[in-house]
C-alpha positions in Angstrom: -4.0 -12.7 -10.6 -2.7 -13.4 -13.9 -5.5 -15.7 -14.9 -7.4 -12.9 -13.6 -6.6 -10.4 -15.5 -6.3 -13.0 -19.0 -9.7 -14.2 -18.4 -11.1 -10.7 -17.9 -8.9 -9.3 -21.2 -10.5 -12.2 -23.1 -14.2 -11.3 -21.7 -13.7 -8.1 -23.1 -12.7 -8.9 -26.3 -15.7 -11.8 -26.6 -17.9 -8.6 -26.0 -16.8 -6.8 -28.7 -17.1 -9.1 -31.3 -20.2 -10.7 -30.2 -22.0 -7.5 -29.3 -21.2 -5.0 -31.7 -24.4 -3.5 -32.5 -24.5 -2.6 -28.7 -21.8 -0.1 -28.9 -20.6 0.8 -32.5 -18.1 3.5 -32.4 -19.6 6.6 -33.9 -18.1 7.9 -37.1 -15.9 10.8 -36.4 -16.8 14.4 -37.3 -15.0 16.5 -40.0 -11.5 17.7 -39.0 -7.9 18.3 -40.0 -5.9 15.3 -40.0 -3.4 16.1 -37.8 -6.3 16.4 -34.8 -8.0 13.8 -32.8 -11.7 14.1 -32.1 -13.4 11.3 -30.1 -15.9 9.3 -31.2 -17.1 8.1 -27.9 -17.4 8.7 -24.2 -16.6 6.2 -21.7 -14.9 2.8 -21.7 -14.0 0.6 -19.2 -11.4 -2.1 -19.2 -7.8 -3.9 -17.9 -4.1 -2.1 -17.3 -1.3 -4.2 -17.1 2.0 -3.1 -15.7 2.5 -0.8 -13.6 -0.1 -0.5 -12.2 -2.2 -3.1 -13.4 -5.9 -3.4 -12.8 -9.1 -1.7 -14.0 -8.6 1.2 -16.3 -11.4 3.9 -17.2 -11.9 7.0 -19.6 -14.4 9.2 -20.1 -13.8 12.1 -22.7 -15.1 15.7 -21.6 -15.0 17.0 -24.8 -13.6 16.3 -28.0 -10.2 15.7 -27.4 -9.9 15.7 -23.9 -10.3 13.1 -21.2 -10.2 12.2 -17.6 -9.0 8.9 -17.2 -8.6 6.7 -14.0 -7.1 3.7 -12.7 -7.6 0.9 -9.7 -5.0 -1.9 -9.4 -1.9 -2.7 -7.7 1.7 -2.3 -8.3 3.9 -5.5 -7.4 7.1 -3.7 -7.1 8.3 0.1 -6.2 11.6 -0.3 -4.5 10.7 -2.8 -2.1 7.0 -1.1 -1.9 3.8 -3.3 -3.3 0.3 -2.5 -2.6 -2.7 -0.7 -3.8 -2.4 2.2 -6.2 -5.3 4.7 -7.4 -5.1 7.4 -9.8 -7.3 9.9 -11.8 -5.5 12.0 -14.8 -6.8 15.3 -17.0 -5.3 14.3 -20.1 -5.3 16.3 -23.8 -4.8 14.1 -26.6 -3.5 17.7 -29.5 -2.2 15.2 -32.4 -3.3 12.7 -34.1 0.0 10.4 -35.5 -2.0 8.7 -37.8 -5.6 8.2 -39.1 -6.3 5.3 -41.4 -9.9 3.9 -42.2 -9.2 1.1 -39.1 -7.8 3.2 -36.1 -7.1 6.7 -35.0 -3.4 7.2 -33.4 -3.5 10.0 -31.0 -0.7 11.3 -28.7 -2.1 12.5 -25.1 -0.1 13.8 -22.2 -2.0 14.8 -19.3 -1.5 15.7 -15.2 -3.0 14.0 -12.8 -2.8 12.8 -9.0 -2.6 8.8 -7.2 -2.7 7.6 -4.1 -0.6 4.5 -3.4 -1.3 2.4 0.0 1.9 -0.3 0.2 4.1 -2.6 2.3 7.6 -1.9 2.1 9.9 -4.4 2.8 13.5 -3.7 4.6 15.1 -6.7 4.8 13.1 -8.9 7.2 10.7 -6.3 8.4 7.9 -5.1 6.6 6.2 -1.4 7.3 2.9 0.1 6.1 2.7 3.2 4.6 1.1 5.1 2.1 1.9 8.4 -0.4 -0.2 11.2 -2.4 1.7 11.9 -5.6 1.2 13.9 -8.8 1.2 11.8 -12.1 2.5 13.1 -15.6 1.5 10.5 -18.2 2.3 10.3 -21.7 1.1 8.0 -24.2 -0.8 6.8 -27.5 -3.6 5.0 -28.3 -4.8 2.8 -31.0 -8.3 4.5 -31.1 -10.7 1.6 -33.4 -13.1 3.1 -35.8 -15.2 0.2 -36.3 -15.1 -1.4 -33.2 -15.6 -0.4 -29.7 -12.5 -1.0 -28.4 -9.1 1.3 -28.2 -5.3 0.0 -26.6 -3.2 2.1 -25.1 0.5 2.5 -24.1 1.2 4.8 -21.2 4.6 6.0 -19.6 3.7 8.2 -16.4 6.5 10.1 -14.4 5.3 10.2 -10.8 6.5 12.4 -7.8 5.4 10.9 -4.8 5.5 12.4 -1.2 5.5 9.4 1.4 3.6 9.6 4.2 4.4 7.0 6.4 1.7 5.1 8.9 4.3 3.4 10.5 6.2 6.2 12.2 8.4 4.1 14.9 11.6 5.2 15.2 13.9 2.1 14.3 16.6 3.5 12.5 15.4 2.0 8.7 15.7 5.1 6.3 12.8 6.0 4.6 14.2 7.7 1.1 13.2 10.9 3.4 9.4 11.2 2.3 10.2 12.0 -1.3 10.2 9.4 -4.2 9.9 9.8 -7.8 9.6 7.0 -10.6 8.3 6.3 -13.9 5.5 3.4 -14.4 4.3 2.2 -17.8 1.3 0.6 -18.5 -0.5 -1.1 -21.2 -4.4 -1.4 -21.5 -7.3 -2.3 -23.3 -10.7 -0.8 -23.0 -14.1 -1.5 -24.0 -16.3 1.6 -24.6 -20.2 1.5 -24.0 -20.9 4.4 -26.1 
């Protein structure tokens, strides 16, 4: 998956130095400098971390977003499996805007769905859990290029809801779990 996930990060970057007319980012309006405008709408690209997989963004309005993500997590205290999530996010300062890049701080609330095998010594169970996602994070927002990279903390409350309801005496954190999962990404935006 590793190779994957390289192969697919260096696709991307191939892209956007070999197809730049394609998807120039737009210059930026007029603003203060402390806020962030965007100067495009959706991009597409890799997460890796937790989770790690396919990352999207599409911006709303100026400075806010939805973003969403499809991957898997390899590790959750003993859990691994398939994890989805879509976030609102806001992104009210810029930390820094230089000719090259933008730096904007976003936080944003969102929801995930994570479908795993949990492990319990030498038993494995199914289960799956609807949670509420807070992440924070920046992003190094290119002016000249279409591409931005991100770094994302997200504190998640999750409540487990458990497929495999047998009662065989394993404790099962009692259907309430709540973590922290960083990613980082790199996306590709089309316009």
């Amino acid at each position: 998956m590793r190779r994957t996930l390289a192969l697919a990060a260096a696709t991307f970057a191939t892209l956007a130095v070999l197809v730049p007319d394609l998807a120039d980012a737009r210059p930026r309006p007029a603003r203060r400098k402390s806020n962030f405008q965007a100067n495009k709408t959706f991009g597409l690209g890799l997460m890796l971390g937790s989770p790690s997989g396919l990352s999207g963004k599409y911006f709303v309005g100026p400075s806010t977003a939805i973003d969403f993500g499809v991957g898997g997590i390899g590790c959750c205290r003993g859990r691994s499996g398939l994890h989805l999530h879509a976030d609102f996010l806001w992104h009210p300062v810029n930390l820094t805007s230089t000719p090259p890049f933008e730096l904007p701080l976003y936080v944003g609330v969102g929801g995930r769905y994570f479908s795993y095998e949990w492990q319990h010594g030498d038993h494995y169970h199914d289960g799956s859990a609807l949670g509420v996602r807070v992440p924070l994070g920046i992003a190094f927002d290119f002016n000249n290029v279409p591409l931005d990279i991100f770094v994302e903390l997200a504190l998640i409350g999750d409540l487990l809801l458990e497929d495999d309801l047998r009662n065989d005496g394993f404790d099962r954190d009692g259907g309430l779990y709540v973590d922290v999962d960083a990613a980082v990404g790199l996306r590709y935006w089309f316009n």
